[in-house]
N, C-alpha and C positions, 0 to 999 in steps of 0.2 A: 136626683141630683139637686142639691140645693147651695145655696148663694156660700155659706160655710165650707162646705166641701170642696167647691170650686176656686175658692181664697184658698186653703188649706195646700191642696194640688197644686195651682200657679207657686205659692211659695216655696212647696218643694222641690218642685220642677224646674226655677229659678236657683234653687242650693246646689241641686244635683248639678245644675248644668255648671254654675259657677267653679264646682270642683271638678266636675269632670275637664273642664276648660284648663285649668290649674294645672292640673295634675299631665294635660298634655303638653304643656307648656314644660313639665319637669324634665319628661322625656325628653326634650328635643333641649337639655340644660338651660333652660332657665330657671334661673335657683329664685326667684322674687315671683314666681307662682301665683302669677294676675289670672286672675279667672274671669269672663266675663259672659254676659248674656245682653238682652235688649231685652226691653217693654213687649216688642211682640209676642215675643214669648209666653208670657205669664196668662192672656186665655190660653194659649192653645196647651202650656201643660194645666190650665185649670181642667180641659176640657177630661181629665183621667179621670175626674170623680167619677166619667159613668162607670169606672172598674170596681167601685164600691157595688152597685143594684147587678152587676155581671158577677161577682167574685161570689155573690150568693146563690144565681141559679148554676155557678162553675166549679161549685165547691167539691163535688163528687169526681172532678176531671183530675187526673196527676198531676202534680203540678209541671212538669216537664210540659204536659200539653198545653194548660191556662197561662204556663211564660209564651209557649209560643204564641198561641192564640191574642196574646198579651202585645208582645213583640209585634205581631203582624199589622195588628189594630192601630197601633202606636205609629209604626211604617204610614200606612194609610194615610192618616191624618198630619204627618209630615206629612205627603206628597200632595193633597189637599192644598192646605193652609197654605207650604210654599206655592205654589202654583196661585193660588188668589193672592198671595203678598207680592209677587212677582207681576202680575200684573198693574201694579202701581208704583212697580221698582221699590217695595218696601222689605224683600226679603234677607233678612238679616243671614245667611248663609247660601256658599255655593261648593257645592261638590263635583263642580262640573271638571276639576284637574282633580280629581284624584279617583283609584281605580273602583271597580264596582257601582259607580252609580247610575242613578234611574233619572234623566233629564235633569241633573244636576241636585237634583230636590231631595234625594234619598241614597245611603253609603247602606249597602245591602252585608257590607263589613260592621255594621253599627249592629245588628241584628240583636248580636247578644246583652248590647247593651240595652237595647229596649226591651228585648226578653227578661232581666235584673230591673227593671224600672220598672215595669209593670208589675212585677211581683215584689216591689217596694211598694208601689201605691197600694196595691191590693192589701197588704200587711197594714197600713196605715189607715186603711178603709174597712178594715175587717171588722166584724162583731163586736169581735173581743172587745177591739180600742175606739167601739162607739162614742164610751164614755168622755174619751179626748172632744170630741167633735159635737156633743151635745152643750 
C-alpha cells in the first residue's frame, strides 16, 4: 500500500459514500439529494488500498467469495475504527436505532453494500488499471 493508493481509496470512499448518502435521502423523498460524509472518513476508506496487494493473492477465488471476503473485511474495519472514534465521541455514525446492528457501529443489512465496495476498490486497484495509479 502506498501513499497514492491510499489518497485514491479515501476519495472514492468519500464519492461512494456521498452518493450512497444521496441517493438515501431520495428514497425517503428528498428530491435536493445532499449527500454527505465527514473527514473521518477519508483514512478509514483509504485504508481499502490493502485490497489492491489482496485482490492479487484472491484473484483465483470467485468473485462471489473475494466480495464477501471483501464485505467481511470492510465490516471489520467499521467496527474497529468506530469503536476507537467512539471513544473520543468522534464517530461520525450510529446504528444503534436501527435493526441489525452490531453495538451500534455496524448494519449487518449494509453487507451487500460492502460486498459491491470491495469489488469496486478491487476493480480500481486491479492490474489492469495500474497505469491510472502509476
Amino acid at each position: 500500500m502506498n501513499w497514492k493508493t491510499f489518497f485514491i481509496c479515501g476519495l472514492t470512499g468519500w464519492c461512494m459514500e456521498i452518493l450512497f448518502t444521496s441517493l438515501g435521502g431520495l428514497l425517503r423523498g428528498d428530491l435536493l439529494l445532499n449527500g454527505h460524509t465527514s473527514i473521518w472518513m477519508f483514512p478509514i476508506y483509504g485504508l481499502a488500498a490493502v485490497i489492491g496487494p489482496l485482490s492479487v493473492r484472491l484473484r483465483h477465488w470467485p468473485v462471489l467469495l473475494r466480495g464477501c471476503f471483501y464485505g467481511a473485511g470492510i465490516m471489520l474495519v467499521e467496527f474497529i475504527s468506530g469503536s476507537f472514534l467512539r471513544l473520543f465521541s468522534l464517530c461520525p455514525w450510529d446504528y444503534s436505532k436501527t435493526p441489525y446492528n452490531i453495538s451500534g457501529l455496524v448494519r449487518l443489512d449494509y453487507f451487500p453494500v460492502w460486498f459491491t465496495a470491495g469489488l469496486i476498490f478491487e476493480y480500481i486497484l486491479s492490474q489492469k488499471k495500474k497505469h491510472i495509479l502509476s
